[in-house]
N, C-alpha and C positions, 0 to 999 in steps of 0.2 A: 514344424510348430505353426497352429495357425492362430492369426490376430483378429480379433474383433476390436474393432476401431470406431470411436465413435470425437464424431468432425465438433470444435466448439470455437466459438469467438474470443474466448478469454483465455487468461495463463491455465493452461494444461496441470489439471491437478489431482493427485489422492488424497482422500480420508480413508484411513484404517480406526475401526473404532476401537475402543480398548477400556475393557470392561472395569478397569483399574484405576481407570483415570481419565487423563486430556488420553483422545485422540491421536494420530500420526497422522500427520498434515505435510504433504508435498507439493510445492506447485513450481514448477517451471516459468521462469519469464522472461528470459530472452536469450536465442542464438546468436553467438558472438563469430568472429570472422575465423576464419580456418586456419587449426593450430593456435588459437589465441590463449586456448587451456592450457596447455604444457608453456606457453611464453609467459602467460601471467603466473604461473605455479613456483617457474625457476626464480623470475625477478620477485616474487614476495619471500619467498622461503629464503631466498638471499638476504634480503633484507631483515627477516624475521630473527635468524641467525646471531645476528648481531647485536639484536636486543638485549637490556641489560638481565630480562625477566625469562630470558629463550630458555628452554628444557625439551629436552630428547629422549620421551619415554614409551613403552609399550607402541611401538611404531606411528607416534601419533606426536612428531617435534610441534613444540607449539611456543606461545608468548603471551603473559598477560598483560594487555595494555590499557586495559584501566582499572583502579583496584575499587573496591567498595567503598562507601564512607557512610557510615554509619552514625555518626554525630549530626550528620543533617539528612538523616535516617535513608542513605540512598541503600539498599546493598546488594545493587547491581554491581557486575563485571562485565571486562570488555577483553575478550581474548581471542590472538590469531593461531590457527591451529593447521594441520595438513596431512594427507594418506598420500604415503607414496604407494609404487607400481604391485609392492605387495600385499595393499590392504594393511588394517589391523585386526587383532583379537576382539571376539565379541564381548560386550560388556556394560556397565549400567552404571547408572549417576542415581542418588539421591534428589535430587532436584531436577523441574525439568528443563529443558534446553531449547534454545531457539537459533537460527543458523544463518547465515546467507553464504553461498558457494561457487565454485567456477568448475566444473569437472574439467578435467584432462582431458587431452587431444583423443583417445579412449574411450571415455564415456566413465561410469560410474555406478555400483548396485548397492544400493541402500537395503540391508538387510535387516528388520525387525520380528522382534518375539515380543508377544503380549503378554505370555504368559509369566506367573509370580514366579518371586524366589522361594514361599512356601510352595508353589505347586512343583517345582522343579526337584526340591530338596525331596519330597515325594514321590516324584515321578517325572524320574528325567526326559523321557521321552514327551511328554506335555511342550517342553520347549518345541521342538518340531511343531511340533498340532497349531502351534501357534504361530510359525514364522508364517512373513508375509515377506517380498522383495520386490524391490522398486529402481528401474531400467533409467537410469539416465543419460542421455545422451551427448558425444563428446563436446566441448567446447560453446557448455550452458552456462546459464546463470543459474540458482535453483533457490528455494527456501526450503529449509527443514525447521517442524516443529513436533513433538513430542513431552510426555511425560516422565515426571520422575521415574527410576527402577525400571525403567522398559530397556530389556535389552538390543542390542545396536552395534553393527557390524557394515564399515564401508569398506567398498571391496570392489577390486576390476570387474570390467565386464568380461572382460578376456583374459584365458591365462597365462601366464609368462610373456606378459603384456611390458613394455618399457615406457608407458603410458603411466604418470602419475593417477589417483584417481579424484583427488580434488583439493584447492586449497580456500577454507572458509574464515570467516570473522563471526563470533559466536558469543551472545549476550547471554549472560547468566543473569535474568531477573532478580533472581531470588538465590546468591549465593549461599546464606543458610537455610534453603528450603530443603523438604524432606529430612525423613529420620538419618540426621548424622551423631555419628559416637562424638562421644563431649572431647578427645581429643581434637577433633579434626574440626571442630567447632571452632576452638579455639583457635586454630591455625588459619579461619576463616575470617574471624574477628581483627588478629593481629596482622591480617594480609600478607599472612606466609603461606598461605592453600595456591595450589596451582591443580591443572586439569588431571594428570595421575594421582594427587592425592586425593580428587576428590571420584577416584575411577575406580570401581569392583566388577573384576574381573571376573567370567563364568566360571563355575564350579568345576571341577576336574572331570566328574563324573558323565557332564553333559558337552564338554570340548574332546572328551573321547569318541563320542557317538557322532558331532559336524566332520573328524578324522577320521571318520571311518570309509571304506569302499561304497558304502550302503548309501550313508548320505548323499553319496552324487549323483547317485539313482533313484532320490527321493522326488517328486513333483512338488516342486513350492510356490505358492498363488502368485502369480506376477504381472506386475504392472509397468507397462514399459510406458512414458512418457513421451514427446517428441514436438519438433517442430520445424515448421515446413515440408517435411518426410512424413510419413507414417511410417512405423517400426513393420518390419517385413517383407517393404515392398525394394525395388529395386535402385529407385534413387536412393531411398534411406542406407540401400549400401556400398552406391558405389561415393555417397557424400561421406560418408564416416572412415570407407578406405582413404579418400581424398585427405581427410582432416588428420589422419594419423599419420598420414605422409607427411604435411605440412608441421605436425605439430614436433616431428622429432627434427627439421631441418630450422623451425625458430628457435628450439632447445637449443639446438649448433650456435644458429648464430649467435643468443643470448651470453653465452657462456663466453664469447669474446667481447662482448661490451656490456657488461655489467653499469648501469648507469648509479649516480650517486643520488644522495637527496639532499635537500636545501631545506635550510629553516630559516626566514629574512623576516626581520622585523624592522618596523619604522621608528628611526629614532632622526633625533632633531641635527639638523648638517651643522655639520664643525668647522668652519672655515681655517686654514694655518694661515697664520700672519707672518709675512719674512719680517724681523724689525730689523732698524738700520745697525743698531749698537747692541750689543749683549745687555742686560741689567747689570748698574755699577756693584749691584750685590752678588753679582754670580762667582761661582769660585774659577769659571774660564778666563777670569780679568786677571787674575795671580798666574798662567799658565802663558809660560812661552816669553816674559816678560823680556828677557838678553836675546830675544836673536829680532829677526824684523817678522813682519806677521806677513803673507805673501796670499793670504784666502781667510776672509772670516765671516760667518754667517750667524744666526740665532732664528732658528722658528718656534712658534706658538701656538698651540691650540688654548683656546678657554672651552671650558666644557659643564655644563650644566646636567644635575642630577642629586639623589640623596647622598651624601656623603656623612652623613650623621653619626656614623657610629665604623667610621676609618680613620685613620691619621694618614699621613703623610709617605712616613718610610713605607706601608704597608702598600700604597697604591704607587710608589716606584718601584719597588721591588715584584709586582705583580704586571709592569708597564716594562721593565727588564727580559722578563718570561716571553712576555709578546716582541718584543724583539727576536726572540729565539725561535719560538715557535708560530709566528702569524708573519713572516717577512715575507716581503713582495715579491711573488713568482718572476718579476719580468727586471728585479734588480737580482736576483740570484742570477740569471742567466746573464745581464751584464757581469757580474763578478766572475761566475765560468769563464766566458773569452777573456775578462782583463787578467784571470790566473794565466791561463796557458799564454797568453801575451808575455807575460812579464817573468815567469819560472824562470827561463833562460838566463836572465839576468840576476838574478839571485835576490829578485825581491819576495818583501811578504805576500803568501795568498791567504784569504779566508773566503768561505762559501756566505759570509756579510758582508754588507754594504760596511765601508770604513768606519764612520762613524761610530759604531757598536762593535767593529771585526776583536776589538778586544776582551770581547766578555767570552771570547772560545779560550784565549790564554788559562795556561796552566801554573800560574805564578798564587803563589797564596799569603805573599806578604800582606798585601790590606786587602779583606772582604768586606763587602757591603752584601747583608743576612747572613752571613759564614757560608755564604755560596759566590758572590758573584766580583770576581777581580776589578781591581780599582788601584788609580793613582791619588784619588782623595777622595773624601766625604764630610759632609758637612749635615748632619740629619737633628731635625728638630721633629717634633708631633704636627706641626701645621707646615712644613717646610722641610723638604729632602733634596739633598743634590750630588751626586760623583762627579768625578771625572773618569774618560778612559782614554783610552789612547796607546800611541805605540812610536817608536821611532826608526826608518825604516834608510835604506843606503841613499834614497832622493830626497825624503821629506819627514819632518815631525808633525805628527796632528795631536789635537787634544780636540775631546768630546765633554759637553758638561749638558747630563742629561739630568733635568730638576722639577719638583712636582713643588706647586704651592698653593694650598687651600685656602683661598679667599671669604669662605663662609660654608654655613652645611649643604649650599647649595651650587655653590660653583669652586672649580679648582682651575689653575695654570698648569701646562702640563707643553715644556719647554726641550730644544734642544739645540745646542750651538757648538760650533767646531770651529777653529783654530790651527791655521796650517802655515809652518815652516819651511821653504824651500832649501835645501841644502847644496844645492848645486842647477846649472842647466836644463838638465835632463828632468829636475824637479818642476822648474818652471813650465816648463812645455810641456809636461804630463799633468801640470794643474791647471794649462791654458787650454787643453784639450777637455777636461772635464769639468772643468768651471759649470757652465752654464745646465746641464744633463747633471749634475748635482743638485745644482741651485732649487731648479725646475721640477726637478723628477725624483731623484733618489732620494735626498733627507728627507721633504715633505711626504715624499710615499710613506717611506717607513715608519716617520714619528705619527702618522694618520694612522697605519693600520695596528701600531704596539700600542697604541691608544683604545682603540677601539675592541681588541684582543681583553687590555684592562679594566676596560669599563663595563664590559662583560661578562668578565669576572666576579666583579664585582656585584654584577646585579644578581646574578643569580646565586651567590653565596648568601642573600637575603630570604 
């Protein structure tokens, strides 16, 4: 096959005209590092995956991530979408499309037909007469733009290739653009449309003749694209074997360290306050009153925000949860060794920090919500409090964890314990964690079941 080549200063680009409409518009604009297409492909599709909006159809998994709004007349879309190593089926949108893309360690063919669906439904072979294919090369950046109804097929360059062929971010300007049926209209409206539904598929008549023997022996105009290489010459192959090689040993490693994402917002610092005395209203003052008190502490956060339309019981019981599920990585692994510590001897373990280890209990005499165990409660609309606790062969503790809303704009949000030593062994086990309590572990936990809460909170508005 021979290349005529022609050398330009800018992103490398096609116009395909299309007598029907916009243009097909390709441009190239920038080569990324070797194998960086198959490592960006795995790490987004992982992450796509997970989306609340992901769907897996017609070989083309995708996610909508942003929907239209139409009330303040936007009704654009924002969707991540992806071809793996087998391509997908050729096919057409209503509206037209616009694209930004990564091809695979592989490379990428952008196959289009200009021709109608009336000329086809006439005369299938018109689709052929009409395709044009578009060479992209492995481990690009690329723009795709097109018209509504133009049919559209991405597809390896190579076959029985383990080369994804690309993974894009694709804005739908115009989500009810072009002639849609008033069903799918609707579905468009109410932000229930996603990319298969808004996808028509080729005719049968004319995916018989692309599966046929014939077709592969067909000549189709093509454009092959590139950068730093010219397509045909000899770097351009020995760099693309390069990048295929790298691109399936980044796949490897990616697949063992899948990394997470973060979402951190800036919110105003909470300082805890250790106070000297419990408050004379807490219900920890009734607790433990007959034996001697041998450790007692109370921390405090105040915390500022809308609280206008919560009560009280509602933001302990949601400060509980965080407990459970936001506890401090690095007091869980103090509680691991202090279990296997202490098993032998036949004391209590829980995978919590003390303070709270009793909301694991399976005791259902008094709940606080009809979920979470308790030795008391005391709950008002502007003021909630339990106690928890456990008694154990060295020590009794009591926990009195209380929320108190001071106005719609500030809350107290409290936690204090109470420990009985029962013998020696209790002493010296409280003298040893005294202070790594004091310092670390309650303030940890009441900071982060806090902030678990308040988070909760915000975003249930």
């Amino acid at each position: 096959m021979i290349h005529q080549t022609k050398i330009i200063k800018t992103f490398p680009h096609v116009h395909i005209p299309n007598k029907n409409g916009l243009p097909i518009e390709v441009s190239l604009i920038a080569q990324l590092g070797h194998g960086a297409g198959n490592h960006l492909f795995k790490n987004i599709t992982s992450r796509q995956s997970h989306h609340t909006n992901f769907i897996d159809e017609l070989d083309e998994p995708s996610a909508k991530l942003g929907d239209i709004n139409l009330p303040l007349d936007d009704p654009s879309t924002l969707y991540s979408f992806a071809v793996g190593p087998k391509g997908h089926p050729f096919h057409s949108h209503a509206g037209h499309r616009v694209f930004t893309a990564i091809s695979g360690s592989g490379g990428a063919q952008l196959r289009f037909s200009t021709a109608t669906h009336a000329e086809i439904e006439k005369e299938p072979n018109k689709f052929i007469d009409e395709l044009n294919f578009i060479n992209i090369p492995p481990d690009c950046l690329f723009t795709v733009r097109f018209g509504g109804e133009t049919w559209h097929q991405f597809y390896p360059l190579s076959k029985n290739t383990l080369h994804p062929v690309f993974v894009a971010l694709s804005c739908h300007t115009n989500e009810l653009g072009g002639s849609l049926p008033n069903d799918i209209k609707e579905k468009v409206i109410t932000n229930n449309a996603d990319i298969p539904t808004l996808t028509e598929l080729l005719p049968a008549k004319v995916t018989k003749i692309i599966h046929s023997k014939e077709f592969q022996h067909i000549k189709i105009p093509t454009t092959t694209l590139s950068l730093d290489a010219a397509a045909g010459t000899a770097q351009r192959a020995v760099c693309d074997t390069f990048r295929g090689s790298m691109g399936i040993l980044r796949t490897f490693l990616i697949s063992w360290n899948q990394p997470n994402g973060y979402i951190s917002k800036t919110v105003e610092k909470r300082d805890i306050q250790e106070l000297k005395k419990s408050p004379h209203t807490s219900l920890l003052k009734d607790q433990l009153q007959d034996y001697e008190i041998h450790h007692e502490d109370t921390f405090l956060i105040k915390c500022s925000g809308n609280f206008k339309n919560t009560n009280a019981p509602e933001i302990l019981e949601t400060l509980l949860e965080g407990f459970l599920l936001n506890a401090p990585k690095n007091v869980s692994r103090l509680m691991m060794i202090r279990n296997i510590i202490v098993k032998p001897l036949g004391l209590r373990t829980s995978p919590l920090g003390c303070p709270v280890s009793s909301l694991l209990s399976d005791k259902v005499e008094n709940l606080f919500a009809n979920r979470y165990p308790v030795i008391d409660q005391k709950i008002k609309d502007q003021s909630a409090e339990i106690i928890l606790g456990a008694d154990d062969k060295h020590l009794k503790f009591r926990s009195c964890i209380a929320v108190n809303i001071i106005n719609q704009e500030t809350i107290e949000i409290s936690m204090g314990t109470r420990v009985h030593c029962k013998n020696s062994f209790g002493k010296f086990y409280m003298a040893i964690i005294d202070y790594v309590h004091r310092k670390y572990i309650s303030p940890k936990m009441l900071k982060l079941a806090t902030d678990f809460a308040l988070n909760q909170i915000s975003n249930s508005r």
